[in-house]
C-alpha positions in Angstrom: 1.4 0.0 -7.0 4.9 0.6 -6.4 7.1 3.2 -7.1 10.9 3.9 -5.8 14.2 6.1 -6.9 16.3 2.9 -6.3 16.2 -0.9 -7.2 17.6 -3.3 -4.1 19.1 -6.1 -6.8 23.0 -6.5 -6.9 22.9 -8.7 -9.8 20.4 -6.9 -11.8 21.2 -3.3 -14.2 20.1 0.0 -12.2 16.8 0.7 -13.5 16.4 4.2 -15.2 15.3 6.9 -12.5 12.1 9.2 -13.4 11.2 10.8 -10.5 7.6 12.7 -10.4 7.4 13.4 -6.4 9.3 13.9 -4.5 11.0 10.6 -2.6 11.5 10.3 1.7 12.5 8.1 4.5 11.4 8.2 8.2 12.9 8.0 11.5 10.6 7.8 15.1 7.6 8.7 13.2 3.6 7.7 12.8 2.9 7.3 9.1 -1.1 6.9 9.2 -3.0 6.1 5.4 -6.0 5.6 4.1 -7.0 2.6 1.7 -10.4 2.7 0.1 -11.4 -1.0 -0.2 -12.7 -2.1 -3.6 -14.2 -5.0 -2.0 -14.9 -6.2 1.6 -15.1 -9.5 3.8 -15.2 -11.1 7.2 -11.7 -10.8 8.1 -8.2 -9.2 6.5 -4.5 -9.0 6.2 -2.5 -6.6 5.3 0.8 -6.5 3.2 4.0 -4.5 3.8 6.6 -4.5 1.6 10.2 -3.1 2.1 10.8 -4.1 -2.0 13.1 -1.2 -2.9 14.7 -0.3 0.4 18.7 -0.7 0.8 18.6 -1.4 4.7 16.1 -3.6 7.0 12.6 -1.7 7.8 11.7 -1.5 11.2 7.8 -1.7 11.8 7.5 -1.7 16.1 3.6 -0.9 16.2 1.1 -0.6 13.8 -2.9 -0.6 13.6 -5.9 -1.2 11.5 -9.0 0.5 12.0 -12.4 0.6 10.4 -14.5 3.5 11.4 -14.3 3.1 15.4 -13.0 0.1 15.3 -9.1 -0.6 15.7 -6.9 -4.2 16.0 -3.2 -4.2 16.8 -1.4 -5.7 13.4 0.8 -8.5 14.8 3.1 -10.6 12.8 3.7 -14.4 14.0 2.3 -13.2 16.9 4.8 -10.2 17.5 3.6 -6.6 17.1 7.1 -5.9 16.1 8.5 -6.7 12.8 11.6 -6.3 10.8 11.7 -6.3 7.3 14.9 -6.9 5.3 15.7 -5.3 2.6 13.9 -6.4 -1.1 11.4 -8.2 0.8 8.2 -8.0 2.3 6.2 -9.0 4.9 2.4 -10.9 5.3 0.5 -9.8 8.9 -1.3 -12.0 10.3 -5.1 -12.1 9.8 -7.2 -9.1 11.7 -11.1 -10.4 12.6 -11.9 -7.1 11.7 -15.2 -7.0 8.8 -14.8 -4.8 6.2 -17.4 -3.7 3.3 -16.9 -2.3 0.1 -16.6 0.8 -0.6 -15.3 1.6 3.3 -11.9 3.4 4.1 -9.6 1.1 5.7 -6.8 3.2 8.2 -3.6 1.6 8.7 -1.0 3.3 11.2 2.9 2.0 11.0 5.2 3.4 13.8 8.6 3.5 12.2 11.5 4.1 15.2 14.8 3.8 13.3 15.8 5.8 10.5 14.0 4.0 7.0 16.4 5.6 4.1 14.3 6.3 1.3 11.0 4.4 1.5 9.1 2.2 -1.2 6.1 4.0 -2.2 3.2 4.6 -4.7 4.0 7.8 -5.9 0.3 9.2 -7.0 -2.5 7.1 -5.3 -4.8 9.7 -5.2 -4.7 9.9 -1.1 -2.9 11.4 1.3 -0.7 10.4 4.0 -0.1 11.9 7.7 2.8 11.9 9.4 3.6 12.8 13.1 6.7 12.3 15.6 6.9 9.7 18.0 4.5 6.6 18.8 0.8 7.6 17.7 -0.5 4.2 16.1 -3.6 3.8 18.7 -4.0 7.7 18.5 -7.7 8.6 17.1 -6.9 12.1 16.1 -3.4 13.5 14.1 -3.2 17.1 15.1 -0.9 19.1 13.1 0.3 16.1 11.5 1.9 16.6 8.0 0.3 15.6 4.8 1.7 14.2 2.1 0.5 12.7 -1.3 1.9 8.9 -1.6 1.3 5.4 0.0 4.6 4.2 1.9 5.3 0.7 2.6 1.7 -0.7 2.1 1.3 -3.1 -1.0 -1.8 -4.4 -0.5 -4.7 -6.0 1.6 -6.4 -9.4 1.6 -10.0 -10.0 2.6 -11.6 -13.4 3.4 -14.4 -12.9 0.8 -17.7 -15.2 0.4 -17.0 -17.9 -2.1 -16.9 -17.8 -5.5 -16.8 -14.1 -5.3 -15.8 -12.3 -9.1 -12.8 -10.5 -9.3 -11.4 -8.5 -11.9 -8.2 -6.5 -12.1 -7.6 -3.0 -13.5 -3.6 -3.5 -14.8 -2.2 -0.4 -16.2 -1.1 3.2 -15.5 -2.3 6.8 -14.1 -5.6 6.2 -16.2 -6.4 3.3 -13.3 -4.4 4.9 -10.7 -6.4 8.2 -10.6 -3.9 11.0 -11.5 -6.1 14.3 -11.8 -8.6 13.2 -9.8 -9.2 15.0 -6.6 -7.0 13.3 -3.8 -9.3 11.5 -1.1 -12.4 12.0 -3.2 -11.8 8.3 -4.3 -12.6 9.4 -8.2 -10.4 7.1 -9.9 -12.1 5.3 -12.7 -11.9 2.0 -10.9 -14.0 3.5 -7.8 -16.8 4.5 -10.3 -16.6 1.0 -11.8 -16.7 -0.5 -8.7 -19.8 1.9 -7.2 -21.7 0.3 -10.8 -21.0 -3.4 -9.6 -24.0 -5.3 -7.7 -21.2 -8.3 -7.3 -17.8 -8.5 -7.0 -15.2 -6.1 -7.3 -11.9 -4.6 -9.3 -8.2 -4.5 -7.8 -7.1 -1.3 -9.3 -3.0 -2.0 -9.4 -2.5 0.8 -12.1 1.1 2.9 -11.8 1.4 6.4 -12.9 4.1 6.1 -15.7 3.8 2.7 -15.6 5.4 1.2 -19.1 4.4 -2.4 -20.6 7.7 -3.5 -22.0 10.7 -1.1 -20.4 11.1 0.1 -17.2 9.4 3.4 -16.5 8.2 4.0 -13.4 8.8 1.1 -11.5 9.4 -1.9 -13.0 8.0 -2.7 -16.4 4.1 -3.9 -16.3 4.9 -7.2 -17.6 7.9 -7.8 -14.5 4.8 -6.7 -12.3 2.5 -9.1 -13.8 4.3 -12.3 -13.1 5.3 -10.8 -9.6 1.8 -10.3 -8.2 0.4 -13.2 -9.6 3.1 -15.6 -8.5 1.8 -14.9 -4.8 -1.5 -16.5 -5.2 -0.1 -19.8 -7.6 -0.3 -23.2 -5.5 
């Protein structure tokens, strides 16, 4: 699900640049997104990632908030967390039910200038940005709105056993590109709406190539990099 202008690997070959929005950094800002969870669970984690960035990302506050209810995101215990750069960070697990279906709000506070930030460039949401220290805030007033995902590379729920999962690997045609943003119209949502059990992990890339780098790396590279995490 991720998308950047620049590749943090010395020993690897610049990857070719195609660039469909427009990239951007941060500096003392609230970067609050919505994620609409395919499938839901007693408690959940959630994955930041600072893959592509050329400098360590500061994260000194965030949040996670279903409906009404918000949790501090803490990581080892610390609320702040610095992530260097090509790598990416795990927070530590939020008692904090979510169901299917439900929109899942998470709010980073980013204090120190981020360069330009990895992101998903067409995820078929918006996110909103404000100055200063707003992660506990309930409202964004004039906040700005942008179309992208920044920094967010996915979310882990505890799930009852023996739960069915499927995953949607591909490009726009998963990630929703002409749907209506917010409207969660992607064809994974609609599949997922159909399903009495279980759910699908849409991780589709607009762009997205199988063999050659395209936008972001090649599906193949992303393959054996997502599944690697969950190999004993």
């Amino acid at each position: 699900m991720l998308i950047t202008t620049s590749r943090h690997d010395p020993q690897a070959r610049p990857l070719r640049v195609e660039k469909l929005t427009e990239p951007r950094g941060f500096a003392d800002q609230t970067v609050r997104q919505v994620l609409h969870m395919a499938g839901g669970g007693e408690a959940l984690r959630v994955r930041l990632t600072n893959r592509y960035g050329r400098t360590p990302l500061t994260i000194a506050a965030a949040t996670v908030a279903v409906g009404h209810r918000q949790a501090a995101l803490t990581f080892d215990g610390s609320e702040q967390c610095v992530i260097a750069a090509g790598e990416e960070a795990v927070a530590d697990p939020v008692n904090l039910p979510v169901a299917a279906g439900a929109d899942l709000v998470v709010s980073l506070h980013l204090p120190e200038k981020t360069g330009l930030a990895t992101y998903s460039h067409k995820p078929a949401e918006f996110a909103r940005i404000v100055d200063g220290t707003h992660v506990t805030s309930s409202a964004f007033p004039r906040a700005e709105q942008v179309e992208g995902r920044f920094y967010i590379s996915g979310v882990d729920v505890l799930a009852p056993p023996n739960t069915p999962i499927a995953v949607a690997f591909g490009d726009s045609w998963f990630e929703g590109v002409g749907t209506t943003p917010s409207a969660n119209h992607r064809s994974v949502d609609f599949l997922n709406r159909r399903l009495v059990r279980g759910w699908v992990v849409n991780q589709g890339i607009a762009g997205n190539r199988l063999l050659r780098h395209g936008v972001g790396e090649h599906a193949l590279a992303r393959f054996d990099r997502m599944f690697s995490r969950y190999r004993p």
